[in-house]
C-alpha positions as CSV (number, residue, x, y, z in Angstrom):
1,X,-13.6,-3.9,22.2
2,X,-11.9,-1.2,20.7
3,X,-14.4,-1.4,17.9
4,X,-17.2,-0.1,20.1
5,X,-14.9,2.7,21.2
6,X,-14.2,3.6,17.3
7,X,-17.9,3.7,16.9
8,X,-19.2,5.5,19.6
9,X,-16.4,8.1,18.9
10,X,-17.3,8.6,15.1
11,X,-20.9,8.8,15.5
12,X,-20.9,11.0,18.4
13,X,-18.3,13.7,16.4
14,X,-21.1,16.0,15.1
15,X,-19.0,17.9,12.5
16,X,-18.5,14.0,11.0
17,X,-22.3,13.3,11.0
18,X,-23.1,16.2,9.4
19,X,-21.5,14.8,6.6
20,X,-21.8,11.3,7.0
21,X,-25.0,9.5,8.2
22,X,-24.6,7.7,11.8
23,X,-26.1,4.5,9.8
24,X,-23.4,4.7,7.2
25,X,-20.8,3.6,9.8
26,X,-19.6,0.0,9.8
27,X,-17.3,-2.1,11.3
28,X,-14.8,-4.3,8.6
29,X,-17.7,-4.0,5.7
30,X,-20.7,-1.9,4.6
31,X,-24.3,-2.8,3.9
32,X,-24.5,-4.0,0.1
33,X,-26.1,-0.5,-2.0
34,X,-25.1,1.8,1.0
35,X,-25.4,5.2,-0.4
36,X,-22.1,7.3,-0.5
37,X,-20.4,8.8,1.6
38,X,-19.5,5.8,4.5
39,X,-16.9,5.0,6.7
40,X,-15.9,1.9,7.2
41,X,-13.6,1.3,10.5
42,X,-11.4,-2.0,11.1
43,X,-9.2,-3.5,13.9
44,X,-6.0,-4.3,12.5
45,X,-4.2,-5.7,14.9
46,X,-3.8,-6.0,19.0
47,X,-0.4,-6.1,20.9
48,X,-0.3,-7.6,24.5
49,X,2.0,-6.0,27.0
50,X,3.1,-7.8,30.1
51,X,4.9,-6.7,33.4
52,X,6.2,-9.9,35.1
53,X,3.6,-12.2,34.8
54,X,0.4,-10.3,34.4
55,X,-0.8,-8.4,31.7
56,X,0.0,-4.6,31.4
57,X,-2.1,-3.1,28.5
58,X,-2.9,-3.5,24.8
59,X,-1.1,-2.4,21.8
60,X,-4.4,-1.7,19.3
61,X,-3.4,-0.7,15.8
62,X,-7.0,0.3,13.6
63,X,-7.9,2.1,10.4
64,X,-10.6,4.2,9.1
65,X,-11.5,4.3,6.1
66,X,-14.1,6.9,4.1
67,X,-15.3,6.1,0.8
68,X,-17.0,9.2,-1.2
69,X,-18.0,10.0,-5.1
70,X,-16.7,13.2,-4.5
71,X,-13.2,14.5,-3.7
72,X,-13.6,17.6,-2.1
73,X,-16.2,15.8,0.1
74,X,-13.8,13.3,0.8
75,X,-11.2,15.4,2.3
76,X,-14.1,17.3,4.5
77,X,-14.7,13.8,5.8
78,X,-11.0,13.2,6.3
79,X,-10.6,16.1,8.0
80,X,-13.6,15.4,10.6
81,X,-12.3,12.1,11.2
82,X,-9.3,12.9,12.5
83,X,-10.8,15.8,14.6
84,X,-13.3,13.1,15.6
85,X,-10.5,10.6,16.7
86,X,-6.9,12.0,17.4
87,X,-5.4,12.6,20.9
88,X,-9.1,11.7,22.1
89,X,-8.9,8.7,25.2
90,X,-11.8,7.1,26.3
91,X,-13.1,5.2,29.9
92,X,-10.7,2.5,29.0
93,X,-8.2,4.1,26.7
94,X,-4.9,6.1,26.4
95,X,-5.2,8.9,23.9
96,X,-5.4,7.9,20.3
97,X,-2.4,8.4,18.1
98,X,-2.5,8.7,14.2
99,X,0.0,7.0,12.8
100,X,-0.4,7.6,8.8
101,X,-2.7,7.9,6.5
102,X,-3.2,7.0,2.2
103,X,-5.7,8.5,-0.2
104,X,-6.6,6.8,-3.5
105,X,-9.5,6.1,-5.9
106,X,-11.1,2.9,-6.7
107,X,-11.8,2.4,-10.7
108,X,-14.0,-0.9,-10.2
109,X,-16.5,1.3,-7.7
110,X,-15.7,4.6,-9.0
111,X,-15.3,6.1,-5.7
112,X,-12.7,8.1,-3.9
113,X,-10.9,6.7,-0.6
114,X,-9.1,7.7,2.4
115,X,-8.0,5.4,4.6
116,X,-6.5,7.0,8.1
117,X,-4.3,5.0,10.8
118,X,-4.2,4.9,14.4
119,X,-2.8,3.5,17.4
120,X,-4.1,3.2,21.3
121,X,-3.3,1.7,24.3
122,X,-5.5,0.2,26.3
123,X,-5.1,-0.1,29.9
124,X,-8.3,-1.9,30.6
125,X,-11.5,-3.8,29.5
């Protein structure tokens, strides 16, 4: 669920969509011969908290990652991500946390990457 909330969050950020198409965000993989830049978001993993017998909330660890031919662009991107995403909560969530983030460059697709991490808790679904 915390896909959808990534989503709507991205795509409604307007300094991020000024840079990168609404239709060039995709969950775990992109579109085969999607034109640079995209984002490509992922759930990496979910944490269950309980209090006593029931449950409590959700531990959600995700990434973001933006893919660009050029740097400069990349870090534009970057930047707009995080604006788009950290210390933000939504109906369901606590606010989101960034918890690191890599940069590198991929020599098979000749592209430039940034991968950012977060955390959020989730009190309900």
């Amino acid at each position: 669920m915390i896909g959808l909330t990534v989503a709507k969050l991205l795509k409604a950020h307007q300094g991020l969509i000024a840079l990168v198409s609404a239709a060039n965000i995709f969950p775990y993989v992109a579109q085969e011969d999607t034109p640079l830049p995209l984002i490509i978001y992922t759930v990496d993993s979910v944490t269950p908290e309980y209090a006593k017998d029931v449950w409590a909330d959700d531990l959600v660890n995700f990434s973001v990652i933006a893919l660009s031919d050029d740097y400069a662009s990349l870090q534009a991107i970057a930047a707009e991500i995080r604006d788009a995403l950290e210390l933000v909560s939504d109906t369901y969530t606590k606010r989101i946390i960034m918890t690191g983030q890599v940069e590198g460059f991929n020599l098979a697709e000749n592209v430039f990457l940034n991968k950012q991490s977060f955390t959020v808790e989730i009190e309900s679904y």
